[in-house]
LUMVO-7586 format. One record per atom (N, C-alpha, C): residue in three letters; x negated, y, z. Coordinates in steps of 0.1 Angstrom, whole numbers, plus 5000, padded with zeros to 4 digits. Layout:
residues N
ALAXYZ/...
This chain:
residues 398
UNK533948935038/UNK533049005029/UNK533449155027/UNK532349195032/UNK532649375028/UNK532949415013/UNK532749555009/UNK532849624995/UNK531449544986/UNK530549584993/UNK529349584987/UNK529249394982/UNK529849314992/UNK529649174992/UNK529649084980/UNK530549124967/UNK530649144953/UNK529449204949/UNK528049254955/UNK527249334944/UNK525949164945/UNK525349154935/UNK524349044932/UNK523349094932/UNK522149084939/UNK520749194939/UNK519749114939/UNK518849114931/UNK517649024923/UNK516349114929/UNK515649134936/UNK514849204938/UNK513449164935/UNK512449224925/UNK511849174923/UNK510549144925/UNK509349114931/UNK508149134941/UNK508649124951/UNK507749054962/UNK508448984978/UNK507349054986/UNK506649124985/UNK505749174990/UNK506649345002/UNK505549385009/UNK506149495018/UNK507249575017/UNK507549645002/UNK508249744998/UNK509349624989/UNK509149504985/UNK510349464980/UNK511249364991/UNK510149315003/UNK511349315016/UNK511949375021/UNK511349505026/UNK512249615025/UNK513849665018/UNK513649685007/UNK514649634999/UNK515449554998/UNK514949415000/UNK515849335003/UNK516249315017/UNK516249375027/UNK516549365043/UNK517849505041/UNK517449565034/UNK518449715038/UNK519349695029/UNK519349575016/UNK520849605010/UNK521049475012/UNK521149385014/UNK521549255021/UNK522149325040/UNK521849405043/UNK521949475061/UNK523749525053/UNK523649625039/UNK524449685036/UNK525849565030/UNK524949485029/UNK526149335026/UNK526449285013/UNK525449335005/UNK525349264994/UNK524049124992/UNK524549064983/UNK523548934982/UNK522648934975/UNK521148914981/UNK520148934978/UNK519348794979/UNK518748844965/UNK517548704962/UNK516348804963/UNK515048694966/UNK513848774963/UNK513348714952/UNK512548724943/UNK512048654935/UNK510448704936/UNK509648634936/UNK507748664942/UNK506848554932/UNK506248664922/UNK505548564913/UNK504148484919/UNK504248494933/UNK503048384937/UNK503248254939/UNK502448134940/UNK503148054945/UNK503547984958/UNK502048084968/UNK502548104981/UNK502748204989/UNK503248195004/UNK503648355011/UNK501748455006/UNK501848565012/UNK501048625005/UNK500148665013/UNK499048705016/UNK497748715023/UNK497148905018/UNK497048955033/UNK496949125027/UNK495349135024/UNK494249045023/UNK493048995022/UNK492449135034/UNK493449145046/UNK492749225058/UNK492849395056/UNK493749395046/UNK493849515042/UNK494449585055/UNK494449745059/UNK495049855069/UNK496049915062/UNK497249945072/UNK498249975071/UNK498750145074/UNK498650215077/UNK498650375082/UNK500350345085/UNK501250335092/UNK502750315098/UNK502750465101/UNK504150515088/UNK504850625090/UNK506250575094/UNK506950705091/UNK508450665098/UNK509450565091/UNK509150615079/UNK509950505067/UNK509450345066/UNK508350345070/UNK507550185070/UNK508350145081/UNK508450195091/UNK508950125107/UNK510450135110/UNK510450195095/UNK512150225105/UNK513050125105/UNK512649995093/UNK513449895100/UNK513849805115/UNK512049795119/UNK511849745132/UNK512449855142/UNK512050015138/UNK512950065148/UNK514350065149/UNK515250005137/UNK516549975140/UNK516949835144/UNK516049765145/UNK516549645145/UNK515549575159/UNK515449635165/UNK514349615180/UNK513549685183/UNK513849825179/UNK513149975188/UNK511749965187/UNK511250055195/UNK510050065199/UNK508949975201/UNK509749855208/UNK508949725212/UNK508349645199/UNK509649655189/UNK508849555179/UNK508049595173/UNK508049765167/UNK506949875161/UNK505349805168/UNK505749805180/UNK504449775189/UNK503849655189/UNK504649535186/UNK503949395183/UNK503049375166/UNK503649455161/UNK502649435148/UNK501849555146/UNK501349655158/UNK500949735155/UNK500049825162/UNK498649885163/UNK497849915173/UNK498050055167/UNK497050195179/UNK497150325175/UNK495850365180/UNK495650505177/UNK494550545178/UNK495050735185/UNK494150805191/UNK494750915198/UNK493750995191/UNK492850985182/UNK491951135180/UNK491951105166/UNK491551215161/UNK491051245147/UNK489351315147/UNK488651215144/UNK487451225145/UNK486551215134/UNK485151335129/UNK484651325121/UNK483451295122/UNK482151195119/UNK480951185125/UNK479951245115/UNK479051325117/UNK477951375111/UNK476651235104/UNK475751315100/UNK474951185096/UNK473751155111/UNK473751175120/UNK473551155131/UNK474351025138/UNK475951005137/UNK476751035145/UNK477651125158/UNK477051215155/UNK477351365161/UNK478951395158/UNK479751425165/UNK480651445161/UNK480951605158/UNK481551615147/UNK481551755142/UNK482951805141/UNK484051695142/UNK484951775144/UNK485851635152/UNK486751715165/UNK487751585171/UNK488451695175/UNK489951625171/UNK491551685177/UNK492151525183/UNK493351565189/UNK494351485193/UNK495351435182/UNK495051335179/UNK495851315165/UNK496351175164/UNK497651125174/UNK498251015172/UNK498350905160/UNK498650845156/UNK498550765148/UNK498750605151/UNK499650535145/UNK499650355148/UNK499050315129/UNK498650185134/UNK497950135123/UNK498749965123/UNK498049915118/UNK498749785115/UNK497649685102/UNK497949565103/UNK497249485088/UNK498849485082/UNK498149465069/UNK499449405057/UNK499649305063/UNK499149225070/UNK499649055068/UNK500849115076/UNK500149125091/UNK501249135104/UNK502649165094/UNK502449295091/UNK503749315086/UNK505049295079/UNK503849245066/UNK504149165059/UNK505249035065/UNK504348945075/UNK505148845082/UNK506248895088/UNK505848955096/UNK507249035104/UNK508349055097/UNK508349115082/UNK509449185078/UNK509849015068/UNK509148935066/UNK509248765059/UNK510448705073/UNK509948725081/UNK510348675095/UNK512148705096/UNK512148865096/UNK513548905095/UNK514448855084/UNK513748865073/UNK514348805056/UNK514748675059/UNK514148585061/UNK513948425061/UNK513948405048/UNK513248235048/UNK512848165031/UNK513548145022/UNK514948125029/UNK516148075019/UNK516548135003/UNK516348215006/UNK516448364995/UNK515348394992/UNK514248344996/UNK512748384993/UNK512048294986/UNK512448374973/UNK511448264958/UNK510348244954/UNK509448174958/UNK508048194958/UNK507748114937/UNK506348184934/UNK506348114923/UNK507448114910/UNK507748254912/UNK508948294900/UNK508348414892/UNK508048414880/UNK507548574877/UNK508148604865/UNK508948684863/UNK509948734856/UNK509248754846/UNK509348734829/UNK508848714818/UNK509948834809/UNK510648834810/UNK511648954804/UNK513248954810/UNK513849114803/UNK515349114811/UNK516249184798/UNK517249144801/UNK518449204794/UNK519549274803/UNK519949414796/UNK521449404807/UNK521949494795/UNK523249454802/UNK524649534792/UNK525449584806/UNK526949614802/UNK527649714807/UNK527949674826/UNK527749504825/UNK528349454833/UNK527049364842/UNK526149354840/UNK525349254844/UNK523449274839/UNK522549264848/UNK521549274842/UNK521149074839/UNK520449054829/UNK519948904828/UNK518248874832/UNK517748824840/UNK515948824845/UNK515648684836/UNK514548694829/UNK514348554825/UNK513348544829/UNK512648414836/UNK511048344841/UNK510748244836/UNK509148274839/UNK508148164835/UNK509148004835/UNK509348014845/UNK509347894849/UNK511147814844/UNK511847884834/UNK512847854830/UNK513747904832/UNK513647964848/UNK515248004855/UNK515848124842/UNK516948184847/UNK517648284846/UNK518448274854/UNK518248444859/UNK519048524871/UNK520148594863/UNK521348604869/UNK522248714865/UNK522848784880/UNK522248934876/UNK522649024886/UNK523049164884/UNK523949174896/UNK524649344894/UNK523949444891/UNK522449384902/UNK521549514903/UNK520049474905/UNK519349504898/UNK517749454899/UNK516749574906/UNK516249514914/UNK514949594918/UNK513749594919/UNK512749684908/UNK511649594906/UNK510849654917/UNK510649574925/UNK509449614938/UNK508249534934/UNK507449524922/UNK506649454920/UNK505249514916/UNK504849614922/UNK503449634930/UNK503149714915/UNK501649774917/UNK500549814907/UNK500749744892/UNK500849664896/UNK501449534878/UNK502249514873/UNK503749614875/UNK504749604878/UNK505449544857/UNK505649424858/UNK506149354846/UNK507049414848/UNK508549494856/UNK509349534852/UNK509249674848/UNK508149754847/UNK507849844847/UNK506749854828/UNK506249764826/UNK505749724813/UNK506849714805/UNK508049644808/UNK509049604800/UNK509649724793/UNK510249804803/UNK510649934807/UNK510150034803/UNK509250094805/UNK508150174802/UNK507250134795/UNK506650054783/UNK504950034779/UNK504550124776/UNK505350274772/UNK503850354773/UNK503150404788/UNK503450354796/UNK503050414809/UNK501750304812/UNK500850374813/UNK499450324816/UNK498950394830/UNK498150354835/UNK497650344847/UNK496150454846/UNK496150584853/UNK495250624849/UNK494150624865/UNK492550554858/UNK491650614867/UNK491350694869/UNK491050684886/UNK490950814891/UNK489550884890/UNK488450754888/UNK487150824885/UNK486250754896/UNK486650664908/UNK486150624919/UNK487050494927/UNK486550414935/UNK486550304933/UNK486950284950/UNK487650234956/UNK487850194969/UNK487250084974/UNK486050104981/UNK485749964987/UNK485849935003/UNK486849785007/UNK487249795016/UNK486449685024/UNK487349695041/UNK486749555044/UNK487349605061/UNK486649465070/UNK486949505082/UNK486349415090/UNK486049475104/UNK484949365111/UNK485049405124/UNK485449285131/UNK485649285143/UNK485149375156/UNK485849395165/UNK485149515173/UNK484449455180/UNK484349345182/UNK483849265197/UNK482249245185/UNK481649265169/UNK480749265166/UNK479949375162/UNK480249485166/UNK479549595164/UNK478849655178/UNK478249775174/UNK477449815186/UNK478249865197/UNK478149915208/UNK478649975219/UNK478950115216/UNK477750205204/UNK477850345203/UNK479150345195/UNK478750245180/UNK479750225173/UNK481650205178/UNK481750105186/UNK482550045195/UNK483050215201/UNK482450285208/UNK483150395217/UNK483350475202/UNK483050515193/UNK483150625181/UNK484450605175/UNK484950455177/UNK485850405162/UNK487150355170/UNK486550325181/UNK488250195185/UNK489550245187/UNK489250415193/UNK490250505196/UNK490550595181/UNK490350565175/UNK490150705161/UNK490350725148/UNK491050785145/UNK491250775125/UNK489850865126/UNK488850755120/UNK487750795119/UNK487150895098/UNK486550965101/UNK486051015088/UNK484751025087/UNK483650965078/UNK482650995072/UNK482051055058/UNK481851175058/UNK481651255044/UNK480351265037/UNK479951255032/UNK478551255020/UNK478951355007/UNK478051385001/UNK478151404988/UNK479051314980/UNK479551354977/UNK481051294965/UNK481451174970/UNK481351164979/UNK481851024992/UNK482651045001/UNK483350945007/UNK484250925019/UNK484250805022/UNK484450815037/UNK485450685042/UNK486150705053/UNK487050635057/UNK488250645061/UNK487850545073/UNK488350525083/UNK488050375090/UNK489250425100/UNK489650325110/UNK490650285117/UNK491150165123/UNK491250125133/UNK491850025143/UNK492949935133/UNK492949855132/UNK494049765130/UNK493949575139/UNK494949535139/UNK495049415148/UNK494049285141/UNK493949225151/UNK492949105152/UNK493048975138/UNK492648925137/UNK493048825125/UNK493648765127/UNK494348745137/UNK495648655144/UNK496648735150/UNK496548835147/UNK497148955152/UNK497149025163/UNK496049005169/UNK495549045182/UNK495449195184/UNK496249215196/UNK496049395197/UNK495749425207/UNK495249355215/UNK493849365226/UNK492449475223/UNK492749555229/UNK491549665226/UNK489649585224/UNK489149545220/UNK488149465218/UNK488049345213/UNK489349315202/UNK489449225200/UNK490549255183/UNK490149375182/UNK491049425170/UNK489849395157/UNK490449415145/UNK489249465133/UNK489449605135/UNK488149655131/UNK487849825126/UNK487749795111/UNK489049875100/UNK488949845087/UNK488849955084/UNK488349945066/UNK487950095064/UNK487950085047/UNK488250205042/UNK488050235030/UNK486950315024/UNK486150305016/UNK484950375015/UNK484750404996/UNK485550554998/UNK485650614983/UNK484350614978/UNK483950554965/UNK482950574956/UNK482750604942/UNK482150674938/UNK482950734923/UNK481850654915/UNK482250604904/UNK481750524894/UNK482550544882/UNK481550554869/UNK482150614860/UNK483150504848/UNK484050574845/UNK485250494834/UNK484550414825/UNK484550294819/UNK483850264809/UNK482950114809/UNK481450124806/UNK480949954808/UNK481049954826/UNK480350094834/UNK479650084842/UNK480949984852/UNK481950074850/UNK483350004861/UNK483849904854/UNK483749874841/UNK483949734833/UNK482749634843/UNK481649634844/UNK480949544854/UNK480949544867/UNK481249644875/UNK481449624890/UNK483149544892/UNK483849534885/UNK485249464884/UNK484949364873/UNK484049294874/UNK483849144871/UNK483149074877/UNK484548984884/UNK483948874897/UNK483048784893/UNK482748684903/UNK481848604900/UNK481848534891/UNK483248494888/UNK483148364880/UNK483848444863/UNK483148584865/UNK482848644856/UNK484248694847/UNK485348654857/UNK486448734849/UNK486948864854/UNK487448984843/UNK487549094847/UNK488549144858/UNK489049194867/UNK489949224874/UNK490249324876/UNK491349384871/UNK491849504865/UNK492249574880/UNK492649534891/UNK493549574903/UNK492849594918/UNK492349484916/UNK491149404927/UNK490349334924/UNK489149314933/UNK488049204929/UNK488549174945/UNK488949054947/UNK489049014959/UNK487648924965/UNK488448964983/UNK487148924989/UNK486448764989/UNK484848764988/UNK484548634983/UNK484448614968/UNK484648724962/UNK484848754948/UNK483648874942/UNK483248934948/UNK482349044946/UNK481048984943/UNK480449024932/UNK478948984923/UNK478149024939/UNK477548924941/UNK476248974959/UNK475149074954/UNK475149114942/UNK474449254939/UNK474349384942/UNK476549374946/UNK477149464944/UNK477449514958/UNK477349394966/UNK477549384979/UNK476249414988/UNK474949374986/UNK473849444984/UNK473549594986/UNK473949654974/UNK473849764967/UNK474749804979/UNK475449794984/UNK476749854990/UNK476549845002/UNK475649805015/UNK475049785022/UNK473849895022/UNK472849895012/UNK471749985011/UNK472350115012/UNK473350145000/UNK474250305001/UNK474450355016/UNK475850255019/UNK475650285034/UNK474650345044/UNK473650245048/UNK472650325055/UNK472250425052/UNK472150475039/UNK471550595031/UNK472750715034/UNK473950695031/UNK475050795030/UNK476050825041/UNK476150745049/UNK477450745060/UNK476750775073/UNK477350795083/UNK476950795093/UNK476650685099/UNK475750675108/UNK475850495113/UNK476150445118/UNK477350495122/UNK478850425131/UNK479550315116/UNK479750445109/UNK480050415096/UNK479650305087/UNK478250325085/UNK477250265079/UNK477250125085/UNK477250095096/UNK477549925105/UNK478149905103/UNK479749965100/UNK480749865097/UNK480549795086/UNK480349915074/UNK480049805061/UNK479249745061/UNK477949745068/UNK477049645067/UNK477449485073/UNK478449525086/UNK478649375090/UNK479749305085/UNK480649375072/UNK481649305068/UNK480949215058/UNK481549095061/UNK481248955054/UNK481749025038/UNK482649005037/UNK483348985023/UNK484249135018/UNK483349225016/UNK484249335012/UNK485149284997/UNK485849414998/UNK486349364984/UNK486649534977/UNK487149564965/UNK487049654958/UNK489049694949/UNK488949784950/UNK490149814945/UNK489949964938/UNK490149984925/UNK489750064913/UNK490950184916/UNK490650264919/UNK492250414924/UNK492650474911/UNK493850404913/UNK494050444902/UNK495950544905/UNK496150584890/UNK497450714896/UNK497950604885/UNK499750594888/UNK500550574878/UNK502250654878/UNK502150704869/UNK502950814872/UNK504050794859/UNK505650814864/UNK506550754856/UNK507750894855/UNK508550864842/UNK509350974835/UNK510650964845/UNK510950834845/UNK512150784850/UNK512250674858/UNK512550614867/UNK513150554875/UNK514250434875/UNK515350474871/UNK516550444868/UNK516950404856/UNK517550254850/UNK517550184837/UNK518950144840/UNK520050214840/UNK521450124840/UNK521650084859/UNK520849944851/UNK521349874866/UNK519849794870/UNK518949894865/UNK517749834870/UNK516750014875/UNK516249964888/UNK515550034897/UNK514150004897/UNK513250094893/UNK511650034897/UNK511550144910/UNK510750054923/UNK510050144936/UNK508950144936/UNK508650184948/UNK506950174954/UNK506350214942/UNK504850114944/UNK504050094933/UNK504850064922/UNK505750004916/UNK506149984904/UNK506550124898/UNK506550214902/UNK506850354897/UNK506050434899/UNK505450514910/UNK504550624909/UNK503650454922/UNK502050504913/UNK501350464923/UNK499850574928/UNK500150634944/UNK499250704942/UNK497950694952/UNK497150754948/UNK496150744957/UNK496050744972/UNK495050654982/UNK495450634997/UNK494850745006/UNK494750854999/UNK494150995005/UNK495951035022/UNK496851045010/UNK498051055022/UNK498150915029/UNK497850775027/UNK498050715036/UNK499950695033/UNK500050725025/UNK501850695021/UNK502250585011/UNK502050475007/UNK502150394998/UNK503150284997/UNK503150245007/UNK504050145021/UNK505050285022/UNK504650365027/UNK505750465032/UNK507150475024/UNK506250555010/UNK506950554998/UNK508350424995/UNK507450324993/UNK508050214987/UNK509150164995/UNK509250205011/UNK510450185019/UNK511250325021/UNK510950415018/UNK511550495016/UNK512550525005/UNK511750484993/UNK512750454981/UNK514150324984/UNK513550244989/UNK515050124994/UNK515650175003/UNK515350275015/UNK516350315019/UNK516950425016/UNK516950475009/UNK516850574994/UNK518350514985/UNK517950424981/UNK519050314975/UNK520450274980/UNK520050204993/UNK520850194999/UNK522050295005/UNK521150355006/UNK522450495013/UNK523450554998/UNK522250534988/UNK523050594977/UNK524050484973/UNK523650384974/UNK525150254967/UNK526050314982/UNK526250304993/UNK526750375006/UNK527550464999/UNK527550554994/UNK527850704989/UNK528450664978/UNK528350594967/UNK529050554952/UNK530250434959/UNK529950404968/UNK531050274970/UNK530950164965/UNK529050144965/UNK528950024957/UNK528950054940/UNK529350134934/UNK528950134919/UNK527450164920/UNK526950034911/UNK525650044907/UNK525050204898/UNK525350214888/UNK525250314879/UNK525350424882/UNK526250494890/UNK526550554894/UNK525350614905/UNK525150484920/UNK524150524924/UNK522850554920/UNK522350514910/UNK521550464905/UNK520750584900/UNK521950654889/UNK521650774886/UNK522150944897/UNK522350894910/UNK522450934922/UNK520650934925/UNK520150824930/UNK519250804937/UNK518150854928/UNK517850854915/UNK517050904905/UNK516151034911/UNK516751124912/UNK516351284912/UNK515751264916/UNK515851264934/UNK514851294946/UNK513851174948/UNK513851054942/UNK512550984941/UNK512251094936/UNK511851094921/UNK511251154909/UNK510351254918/UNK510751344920/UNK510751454928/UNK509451424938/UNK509651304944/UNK509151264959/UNK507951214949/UNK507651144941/UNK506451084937/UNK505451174931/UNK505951264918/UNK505351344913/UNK504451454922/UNK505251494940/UNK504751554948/UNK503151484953/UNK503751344954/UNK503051304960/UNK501451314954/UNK501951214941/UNK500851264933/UNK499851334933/UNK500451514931/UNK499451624929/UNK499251634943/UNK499451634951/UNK498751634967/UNK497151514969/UNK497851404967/UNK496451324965/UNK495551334951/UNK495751364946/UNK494951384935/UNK493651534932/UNK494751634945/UNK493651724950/UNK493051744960/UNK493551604970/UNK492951594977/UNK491851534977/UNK491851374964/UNK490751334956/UNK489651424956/UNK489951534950/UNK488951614938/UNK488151714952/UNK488951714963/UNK488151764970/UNK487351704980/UNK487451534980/UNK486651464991/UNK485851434980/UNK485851384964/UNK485351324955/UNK484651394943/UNK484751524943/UNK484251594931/UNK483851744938/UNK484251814944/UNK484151974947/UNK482951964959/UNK483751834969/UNK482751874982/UNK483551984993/UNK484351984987/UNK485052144997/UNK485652035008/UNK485851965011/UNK486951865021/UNK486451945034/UNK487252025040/UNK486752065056/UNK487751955065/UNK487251935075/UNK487951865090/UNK488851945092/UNK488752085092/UNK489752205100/UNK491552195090/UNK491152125074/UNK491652185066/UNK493152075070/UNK494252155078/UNK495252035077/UNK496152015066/UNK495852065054/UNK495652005042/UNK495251825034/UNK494551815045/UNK493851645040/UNK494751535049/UNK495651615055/UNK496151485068/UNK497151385061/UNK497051315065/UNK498251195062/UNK499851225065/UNK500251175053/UNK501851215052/UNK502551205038/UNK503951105040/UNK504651105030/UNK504951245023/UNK505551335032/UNK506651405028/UNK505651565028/UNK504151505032/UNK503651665031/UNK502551625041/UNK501151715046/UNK500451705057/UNK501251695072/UNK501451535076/UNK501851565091/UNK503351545090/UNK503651505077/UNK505551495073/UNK505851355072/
């Protein structure tokens, strides 16, 4: 047993950014539990993944290039289509993509189940000089050196911690979805399969891009084309009723797919043809079961609690304009890890080490999407030329 082998690490959310975390300080040699309030492995309901350097860099240290490439397709242009489908602006603009699930499994795959706690949801915590205490629903208590709350947009360790920190909307509404290539047109089919695709409207966007098959297929004609399609809807009853599913209860985070009032889904189909281009406009029309996710910003003072850590979403959550979210959230654990590396294993120590330069890294992040928001979503100004709008943790193209 190394230095670190003595350190006890409770991590908490089992999802992308709290495997992460648990792979890189369990790699560093301390013992790691996951704890995951679902009661099964987790399902990304088809969601796209944008793969920066921080998301991949475990697969790149731990089976190069090759494994990056089994969970993961790319695209070579950056493409904008007019309301014709005209293309109005195309560069050379690399990019790999990926689903949540793939990845998700892949990095489950590396972890294994043993340590992986499904159906645990931490209910409150204590910690003193020596030890943090997790207490759950379900009876347990944990006692650990060092807690990490990697537990998404909902982040209970982050309520505990912080309750004045509230989640603010952004003013507009992400509606997603994805649908196979082998079922769209041939025009459509050559526009999208190669391309971080963009379609612009009046106070609209959407995003589209290549990701792998429902079985993980990364056979060129055999991928989903998924996509995000910004829509602004106002704070209040109107977004109180488009985030009440069918069986009429509210859903503050998501309305998941198979879940969406068929009004709304309707309504969302008619827009389309009206607003996007109609490369664009087919996709949403032929997705079965979109689903909806409310953009919201959540932005935090602090970080660091003793011997408790909030990442990812559990700390700053920002809008998917940079395409950094996943990025973020593995970048914060390897963030960590290097900082316990550097302290010798003192928690505290690291802790209030590692603090700064998140802080730093989120709040950036923030005002970059939040003006990049205002200019796909409110101004109208978004140009294709502007490489201002491009995807990136650390900055456009960083």
């Amino acid at each position: 047993m190394n230095e670190y082998g003595r350190l006890r690490v409770a991590v908490v959310g089992g999802s992308m950014g709290g495997l992460t975390a648990a792979l890189v300080l369990r790699e560093l040699g301390c013992q790691v539990d996951v704890y995951e309030r679902s009661p099964e492995l987790l399902d990304g309901r088809g969601a796209g993944v944008v793969l920066q350097p921080d998301t991949v860099r475990w697969f790149e240290e731990h089976g190069g290039i090759a494994a990056v490439e089994k969970v993961s397709t790319g695209s070579s242009t950056l493409r904008y289509l007019g309301p014709g489908n005209e293309i109005i602006h195309d560069e050379p603009s690399a990019w790999r993509f990926t689903s949540w699930t793939a990845t998700y499994r892949a990095l489950l795959d590396d972890f294994g189940t043993e340590r992986y706690h499904l159906g645990e949801h931490v209910a409150g915590l204590d910690q003193d000089a020596d030890q943090v205490t997790l207490r759950f629903v379900s009876g347990r208590r944990v006692h650990a050196d060092l807690v990490v709350f990697a537990d998404g947009i909902s982040s209970t360790g982050r309520r505990r911690l912080l309750p004045e920190v509230r989640a603010q909307y952004s003013g507009y509404v992400g509606w997603r979805g994805t649908v196979l290539e082998s079922a769209v047109s041939e025009e459509t089919f050559e526009l999208l399969h190669d391309s971080l695709a963009y379609s612009v409207g009046p106070s609209t966007h959407i995003c589209m891009y290549p990701i792998p098959g429902p079985a993980g297929e990364l056979e060129i004609g055999k991928r989903h084309l998924n996509y995000v399609w910004y829509r602004n809807v106002a704070e209040g009853p109107e977004l109180d009723e488009l985030l009440t599913d069918k069986r009429g209860f509210p859903c503050a985070v998501s309305v998941h797919p198979g879940m969406v009032q068929d009004r709304y889904v309707e309504e969302l189909r008619a827009a389309a043809r009206e607003l996007l281009a109609p490369a664009a406009a087919e996709i949403v029309e032929r997705t079965e079961e979109p689903f909806i996710q409310p953009v919201l910003d959540i932005e935090v003072p602090r970080m660091a609690f003793g011997r408790v850590a909030l990442t990812g979403d559990a700390a700053f959550a920002a809008r998917p304009h940079a395409a950094a979210g996943t990025a973020k959230a593995a970048a914060d654990a390897w963030a960590l890890a290097a900082a316990l590396r550097e302290t010798g294993g003192d928690v505290v120590s690291a802790l209030a080490k590692w603090e700064p330069g998140r802080l730093e890294l989120g709040h950036s992040l923030l005002s970059r999407v939040r003006a990049m928001g205002t200019r796909y979503q409110v101004d109208g100004t978004a140009d294709p030329r502007d490489r201002s709008l491009r995807f990136g943790l650390y900055g456009p193209d960083r």
